[in-house]
N, CA, C and O atoms as a GROMACS GRO file, in nm:
protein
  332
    1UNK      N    1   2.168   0.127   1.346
    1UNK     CA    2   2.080   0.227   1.289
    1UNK      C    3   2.168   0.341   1.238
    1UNK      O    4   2.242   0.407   1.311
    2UNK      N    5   2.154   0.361   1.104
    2UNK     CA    6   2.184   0.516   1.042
    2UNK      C    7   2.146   0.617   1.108
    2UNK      O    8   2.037   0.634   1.161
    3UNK      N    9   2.269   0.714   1.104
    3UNK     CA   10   2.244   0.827   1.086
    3UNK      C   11   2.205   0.945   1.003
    3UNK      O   12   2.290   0.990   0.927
    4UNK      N   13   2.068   1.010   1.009
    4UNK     CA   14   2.003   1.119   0.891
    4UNK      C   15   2.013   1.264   0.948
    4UNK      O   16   1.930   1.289   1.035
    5UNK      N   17   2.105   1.367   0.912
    5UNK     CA   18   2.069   1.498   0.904
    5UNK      C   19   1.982   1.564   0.830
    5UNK      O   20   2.026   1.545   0.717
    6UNK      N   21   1.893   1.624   0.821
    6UNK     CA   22   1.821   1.706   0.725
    6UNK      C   23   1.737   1.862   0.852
    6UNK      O   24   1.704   1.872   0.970
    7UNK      N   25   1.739   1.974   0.696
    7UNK     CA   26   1.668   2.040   0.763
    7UNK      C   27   1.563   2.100   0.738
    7UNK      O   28   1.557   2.130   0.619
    8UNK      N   29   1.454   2.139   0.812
    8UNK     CA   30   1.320   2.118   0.803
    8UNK      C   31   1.271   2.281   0.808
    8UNK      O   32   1.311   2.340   0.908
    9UNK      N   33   1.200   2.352   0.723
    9UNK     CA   34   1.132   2.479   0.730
    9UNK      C   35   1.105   2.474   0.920
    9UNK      O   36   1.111   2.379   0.999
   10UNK      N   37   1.077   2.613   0.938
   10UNK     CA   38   1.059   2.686   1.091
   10UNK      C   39   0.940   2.617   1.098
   10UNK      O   40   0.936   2.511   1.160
   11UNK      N   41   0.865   2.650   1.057
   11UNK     CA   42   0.686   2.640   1.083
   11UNK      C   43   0.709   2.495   1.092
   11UNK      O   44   0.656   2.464   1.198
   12UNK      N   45   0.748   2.412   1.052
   12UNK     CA   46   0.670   2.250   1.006
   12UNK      C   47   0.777   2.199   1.110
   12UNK      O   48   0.736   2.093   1.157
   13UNK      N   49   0.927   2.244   1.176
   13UNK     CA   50   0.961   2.204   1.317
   13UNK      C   51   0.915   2.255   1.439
   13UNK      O   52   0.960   2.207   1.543
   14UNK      N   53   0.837   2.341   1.442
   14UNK     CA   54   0.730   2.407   1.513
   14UNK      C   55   0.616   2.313   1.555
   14UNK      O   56   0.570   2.293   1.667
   15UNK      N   57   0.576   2.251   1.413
   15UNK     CA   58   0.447   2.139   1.431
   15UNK      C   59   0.504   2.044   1.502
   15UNK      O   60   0.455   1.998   1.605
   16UNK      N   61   0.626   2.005   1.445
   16UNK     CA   62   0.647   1.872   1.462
   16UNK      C   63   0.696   1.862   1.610
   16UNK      O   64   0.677   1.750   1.658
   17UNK      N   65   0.760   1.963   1.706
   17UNK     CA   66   0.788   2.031   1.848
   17UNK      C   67   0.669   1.958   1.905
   17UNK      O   68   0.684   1.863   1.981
   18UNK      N   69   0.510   2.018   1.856
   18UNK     CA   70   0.462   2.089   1.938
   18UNK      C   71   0.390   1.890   1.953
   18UNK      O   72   0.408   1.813   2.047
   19UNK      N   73   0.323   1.869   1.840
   19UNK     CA   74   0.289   1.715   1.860
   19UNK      C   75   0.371   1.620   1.882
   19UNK      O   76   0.320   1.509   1.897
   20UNK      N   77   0.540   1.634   1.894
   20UNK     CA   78   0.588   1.540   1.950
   20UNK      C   79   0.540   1.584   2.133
   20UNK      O   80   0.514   1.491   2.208
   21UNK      N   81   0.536   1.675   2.165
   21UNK     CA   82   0.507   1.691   2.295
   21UNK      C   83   0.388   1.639   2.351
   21UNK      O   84   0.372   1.575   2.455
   22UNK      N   85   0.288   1.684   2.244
   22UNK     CA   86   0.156   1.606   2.274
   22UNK      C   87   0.133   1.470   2.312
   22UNK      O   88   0.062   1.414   2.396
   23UNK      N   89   0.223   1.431   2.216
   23UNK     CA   90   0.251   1.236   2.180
   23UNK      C   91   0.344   1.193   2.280
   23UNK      O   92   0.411   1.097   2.242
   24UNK      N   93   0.372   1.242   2.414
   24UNK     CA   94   0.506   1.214   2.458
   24UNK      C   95   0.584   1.130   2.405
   24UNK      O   96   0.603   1.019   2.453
   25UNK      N   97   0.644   1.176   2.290
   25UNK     CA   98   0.753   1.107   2.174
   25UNK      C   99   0.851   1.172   2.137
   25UNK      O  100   0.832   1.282   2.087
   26UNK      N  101   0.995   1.115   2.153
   26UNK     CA  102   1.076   1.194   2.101
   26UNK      C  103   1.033   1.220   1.940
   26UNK      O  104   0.953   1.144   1.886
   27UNK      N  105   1.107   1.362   1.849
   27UNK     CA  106   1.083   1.425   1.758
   27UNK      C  107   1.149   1.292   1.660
   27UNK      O  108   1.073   1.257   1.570
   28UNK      N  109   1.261   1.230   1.669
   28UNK     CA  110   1.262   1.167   1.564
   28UNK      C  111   1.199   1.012   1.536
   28UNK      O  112   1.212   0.959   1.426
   29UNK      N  113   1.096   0.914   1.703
   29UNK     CA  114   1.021   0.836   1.650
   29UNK      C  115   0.906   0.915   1.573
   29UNK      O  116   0.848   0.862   1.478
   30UNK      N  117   0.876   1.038   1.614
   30UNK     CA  118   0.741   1.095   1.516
   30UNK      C  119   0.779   1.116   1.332
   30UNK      O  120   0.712   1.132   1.230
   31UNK      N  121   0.890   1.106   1.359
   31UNK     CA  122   0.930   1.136   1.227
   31UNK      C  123   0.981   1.008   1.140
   31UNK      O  124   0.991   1.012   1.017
   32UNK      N  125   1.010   0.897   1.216
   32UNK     CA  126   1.036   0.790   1.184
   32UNK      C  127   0.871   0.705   1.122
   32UNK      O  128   0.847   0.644   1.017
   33UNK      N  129   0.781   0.740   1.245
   33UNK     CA  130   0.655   0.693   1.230
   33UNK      C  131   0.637   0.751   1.108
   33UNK      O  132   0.720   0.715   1.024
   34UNK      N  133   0.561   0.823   1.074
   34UNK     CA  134   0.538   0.950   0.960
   34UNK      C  135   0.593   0.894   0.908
   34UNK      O  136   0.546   0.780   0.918
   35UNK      N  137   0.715   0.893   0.818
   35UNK     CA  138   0.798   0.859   0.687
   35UNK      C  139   0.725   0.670   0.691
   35UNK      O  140   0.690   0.629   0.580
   36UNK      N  141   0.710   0.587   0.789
   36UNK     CA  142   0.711   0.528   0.742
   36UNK      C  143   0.556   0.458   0.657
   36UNK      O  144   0.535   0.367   0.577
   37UNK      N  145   0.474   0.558   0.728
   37UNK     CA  146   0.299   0.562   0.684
   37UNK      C  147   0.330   0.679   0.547
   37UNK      O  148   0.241   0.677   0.462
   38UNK      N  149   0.369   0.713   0.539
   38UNK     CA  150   0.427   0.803   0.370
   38UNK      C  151   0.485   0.682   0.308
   38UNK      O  152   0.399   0.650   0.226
   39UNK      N  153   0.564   0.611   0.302
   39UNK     CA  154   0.611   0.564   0.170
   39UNK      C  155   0.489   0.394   0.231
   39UNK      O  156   0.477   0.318   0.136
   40UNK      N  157   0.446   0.365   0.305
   40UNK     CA  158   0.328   0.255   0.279
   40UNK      C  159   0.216   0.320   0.169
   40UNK      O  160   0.158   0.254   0.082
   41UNK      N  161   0.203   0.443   0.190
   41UNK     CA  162   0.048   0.485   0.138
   41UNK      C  163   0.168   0.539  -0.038
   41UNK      O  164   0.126   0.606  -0.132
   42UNK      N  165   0.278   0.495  -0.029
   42UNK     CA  166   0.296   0.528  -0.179
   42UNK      C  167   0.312   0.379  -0.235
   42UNK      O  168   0.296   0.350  -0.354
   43UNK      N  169   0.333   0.323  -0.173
   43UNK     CA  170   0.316   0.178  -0.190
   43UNK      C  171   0.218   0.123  -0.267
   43UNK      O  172   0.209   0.053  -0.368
   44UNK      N  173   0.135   0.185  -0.177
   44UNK     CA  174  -0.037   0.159  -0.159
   44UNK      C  175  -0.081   0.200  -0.317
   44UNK      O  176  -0.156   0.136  -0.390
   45UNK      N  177  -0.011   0.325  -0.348
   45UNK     CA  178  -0.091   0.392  -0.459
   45UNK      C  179  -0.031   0.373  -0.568
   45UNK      O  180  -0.075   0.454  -0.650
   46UNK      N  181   0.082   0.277  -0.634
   46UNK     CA  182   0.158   0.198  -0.702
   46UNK      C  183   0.102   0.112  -0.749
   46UNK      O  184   0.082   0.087  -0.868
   47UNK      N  185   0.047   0.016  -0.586
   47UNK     CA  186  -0.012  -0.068  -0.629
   47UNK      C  187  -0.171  -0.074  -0.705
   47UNK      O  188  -0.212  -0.156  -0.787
   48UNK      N  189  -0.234   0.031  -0.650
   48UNK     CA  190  -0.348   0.023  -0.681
   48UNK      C  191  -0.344   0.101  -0.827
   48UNK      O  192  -0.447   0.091  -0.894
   49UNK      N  193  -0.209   0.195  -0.897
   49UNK     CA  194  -0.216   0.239  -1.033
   49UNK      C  195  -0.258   0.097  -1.135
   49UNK      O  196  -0.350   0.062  -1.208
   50UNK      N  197  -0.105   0.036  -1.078
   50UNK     CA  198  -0.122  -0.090  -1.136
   50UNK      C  199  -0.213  -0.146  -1.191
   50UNK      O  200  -0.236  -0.154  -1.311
   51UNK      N  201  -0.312  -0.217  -1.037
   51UNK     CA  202  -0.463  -0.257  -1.103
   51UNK      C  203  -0.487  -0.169  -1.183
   51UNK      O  204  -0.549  -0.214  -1.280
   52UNK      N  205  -0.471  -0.080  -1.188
   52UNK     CA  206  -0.595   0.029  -1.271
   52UNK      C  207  -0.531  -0.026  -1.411
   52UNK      O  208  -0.611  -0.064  -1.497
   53UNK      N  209  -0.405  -0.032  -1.434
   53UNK     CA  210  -0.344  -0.027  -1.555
   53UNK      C  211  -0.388  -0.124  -1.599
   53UNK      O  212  -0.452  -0.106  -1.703
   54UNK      N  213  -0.381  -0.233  -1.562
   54UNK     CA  214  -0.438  -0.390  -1.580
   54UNK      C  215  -0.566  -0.398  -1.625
   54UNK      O  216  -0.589  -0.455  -1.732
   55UNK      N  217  -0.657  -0.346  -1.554
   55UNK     CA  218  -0.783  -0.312  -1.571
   55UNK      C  219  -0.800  -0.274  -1.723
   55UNK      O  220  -0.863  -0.355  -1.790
   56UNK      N  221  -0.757  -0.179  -1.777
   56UNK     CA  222  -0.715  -0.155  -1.926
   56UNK      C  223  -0.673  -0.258  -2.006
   56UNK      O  224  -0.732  -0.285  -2.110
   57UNK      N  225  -0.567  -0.324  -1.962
   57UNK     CA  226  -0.540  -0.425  -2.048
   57UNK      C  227  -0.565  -0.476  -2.106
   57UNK      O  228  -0.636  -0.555  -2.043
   58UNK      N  229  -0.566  -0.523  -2.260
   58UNK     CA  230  -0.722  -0.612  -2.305
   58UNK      C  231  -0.651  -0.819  -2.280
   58UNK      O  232  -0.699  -0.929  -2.253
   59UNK      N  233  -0.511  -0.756  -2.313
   59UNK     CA  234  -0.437  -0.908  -2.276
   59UNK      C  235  -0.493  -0.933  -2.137
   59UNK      O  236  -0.592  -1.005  -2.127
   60UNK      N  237  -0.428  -0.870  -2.009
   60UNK     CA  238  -0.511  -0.867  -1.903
   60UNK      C  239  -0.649  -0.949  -1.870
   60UNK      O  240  -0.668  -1.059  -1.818
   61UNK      N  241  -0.730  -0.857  -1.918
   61UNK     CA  242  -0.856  -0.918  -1.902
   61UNK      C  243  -0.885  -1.008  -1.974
   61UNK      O  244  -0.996  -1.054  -1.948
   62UNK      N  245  -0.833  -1.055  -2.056
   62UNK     CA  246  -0.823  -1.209  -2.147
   62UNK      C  247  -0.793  -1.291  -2.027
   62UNK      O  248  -0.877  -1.340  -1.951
   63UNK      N  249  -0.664  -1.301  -2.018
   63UNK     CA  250  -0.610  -1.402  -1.936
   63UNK      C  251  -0.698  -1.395  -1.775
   63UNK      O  252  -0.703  -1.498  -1.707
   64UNK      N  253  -0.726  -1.339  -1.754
   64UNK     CA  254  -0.822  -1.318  -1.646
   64UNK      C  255  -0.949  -1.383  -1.615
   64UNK      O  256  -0.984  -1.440  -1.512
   65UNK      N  257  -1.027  -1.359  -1.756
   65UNK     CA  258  -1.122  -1.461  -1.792
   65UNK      C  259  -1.120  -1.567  -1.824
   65UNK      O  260  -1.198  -1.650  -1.778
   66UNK      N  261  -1.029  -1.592  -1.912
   66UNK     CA  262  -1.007  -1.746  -1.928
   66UNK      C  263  -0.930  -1.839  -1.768
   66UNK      O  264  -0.900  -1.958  -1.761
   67UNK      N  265  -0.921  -1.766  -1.692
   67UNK     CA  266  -0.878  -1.824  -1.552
   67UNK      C  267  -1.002  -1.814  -1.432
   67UNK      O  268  -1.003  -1.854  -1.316
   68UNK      N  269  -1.065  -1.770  -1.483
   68UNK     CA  270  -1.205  -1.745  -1.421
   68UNK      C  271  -1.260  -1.882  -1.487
   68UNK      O  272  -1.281  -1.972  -1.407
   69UNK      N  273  -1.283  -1.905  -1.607
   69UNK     CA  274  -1.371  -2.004  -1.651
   69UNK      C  275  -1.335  -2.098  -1.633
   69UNK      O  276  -1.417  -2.187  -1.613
   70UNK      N  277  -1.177  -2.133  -1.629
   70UNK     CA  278  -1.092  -2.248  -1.588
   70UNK      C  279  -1.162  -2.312  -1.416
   70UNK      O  280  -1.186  -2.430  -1.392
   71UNK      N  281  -1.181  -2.187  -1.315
   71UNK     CA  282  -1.181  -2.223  -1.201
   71UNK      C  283  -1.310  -2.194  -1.193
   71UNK      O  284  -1.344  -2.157  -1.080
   72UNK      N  285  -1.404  -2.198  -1.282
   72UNK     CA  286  -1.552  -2.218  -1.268
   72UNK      C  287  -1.572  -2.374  -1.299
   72UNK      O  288  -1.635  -2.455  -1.231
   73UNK      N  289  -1.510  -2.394  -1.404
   73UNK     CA  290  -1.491  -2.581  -1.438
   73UNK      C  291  -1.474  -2.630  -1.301
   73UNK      O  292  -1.568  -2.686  -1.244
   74UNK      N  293  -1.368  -2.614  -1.249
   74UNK     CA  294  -1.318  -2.648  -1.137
   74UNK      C  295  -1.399  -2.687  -1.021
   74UNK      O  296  -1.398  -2.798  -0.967
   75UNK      N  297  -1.456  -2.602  -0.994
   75UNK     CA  298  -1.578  -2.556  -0.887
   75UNK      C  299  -1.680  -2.675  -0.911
   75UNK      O  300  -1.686  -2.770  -0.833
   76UNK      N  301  -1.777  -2.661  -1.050
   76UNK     CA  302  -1.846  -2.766  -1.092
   76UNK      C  303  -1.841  -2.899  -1.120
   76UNK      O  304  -1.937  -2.969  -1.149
   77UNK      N  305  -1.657  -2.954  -1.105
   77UNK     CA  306  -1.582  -3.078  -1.117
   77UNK      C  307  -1.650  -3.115  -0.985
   77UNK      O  308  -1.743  -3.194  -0.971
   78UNK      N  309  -1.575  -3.034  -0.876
   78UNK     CA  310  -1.585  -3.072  -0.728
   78UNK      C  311  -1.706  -3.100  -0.707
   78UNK      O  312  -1.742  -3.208  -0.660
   79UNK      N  313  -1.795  -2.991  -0.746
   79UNK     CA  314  -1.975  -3.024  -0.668
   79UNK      C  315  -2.008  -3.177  -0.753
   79UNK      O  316  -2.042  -3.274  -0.685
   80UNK      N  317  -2.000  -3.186  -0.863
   80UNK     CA  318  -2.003  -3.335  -0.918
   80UNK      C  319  -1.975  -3.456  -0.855
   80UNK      O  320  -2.028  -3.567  -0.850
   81UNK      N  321  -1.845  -3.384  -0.792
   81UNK     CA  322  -1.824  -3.569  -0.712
   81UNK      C  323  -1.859  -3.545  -0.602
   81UNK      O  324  -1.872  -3.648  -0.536
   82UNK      N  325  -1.880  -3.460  -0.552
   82UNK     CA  326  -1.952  -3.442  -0.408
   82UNK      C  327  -2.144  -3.477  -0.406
   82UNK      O  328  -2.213  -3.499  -0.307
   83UNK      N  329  -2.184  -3.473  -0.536
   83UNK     CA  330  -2.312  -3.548  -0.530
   83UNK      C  331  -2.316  -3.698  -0.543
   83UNK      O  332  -2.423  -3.758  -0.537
   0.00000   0.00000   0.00000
């Protein structure tokens, strides 16, 4: 495991003091935790730009539909031989 120095405003090592105490946790799993629910939820919001961008797309939603109708065929192949 690396080593990270950094330093942190008074007030916000104050917080972070007072709920690592709460949490009986040392200060740097709280800070380990934290950073690592921060860059999931930027993850998170990357991914979900994305869709959005896609969503726009008009290529996108082409190919989208025509893979929809593909696996609607599909669907109605199967129930066919299943009667």
């Amino acid at each position: 495991m690396a080593t990270f120095t950094s330093s942190l405003p008074d007030d916000l090592l104050q917080q972070l003091a007072k709920k690592a105490k709460e949490l009986k946790l040392p200060k740097n799993q709280l800070i380990e935790k934290a950073l690592s629910i921060y860059l999931e939820q930027l993850d998170r919001a990357a991914y979900i730009k994305s869709y959005k961008r896609a969503g726009k797309d008009p290529d996108m939603i082409a190919m989208a539909e025509e893979g929809m109708a593909d696996y609607f065929q599909q669907l109605q192949d199967l129930e066919d031989e299943t009667e």
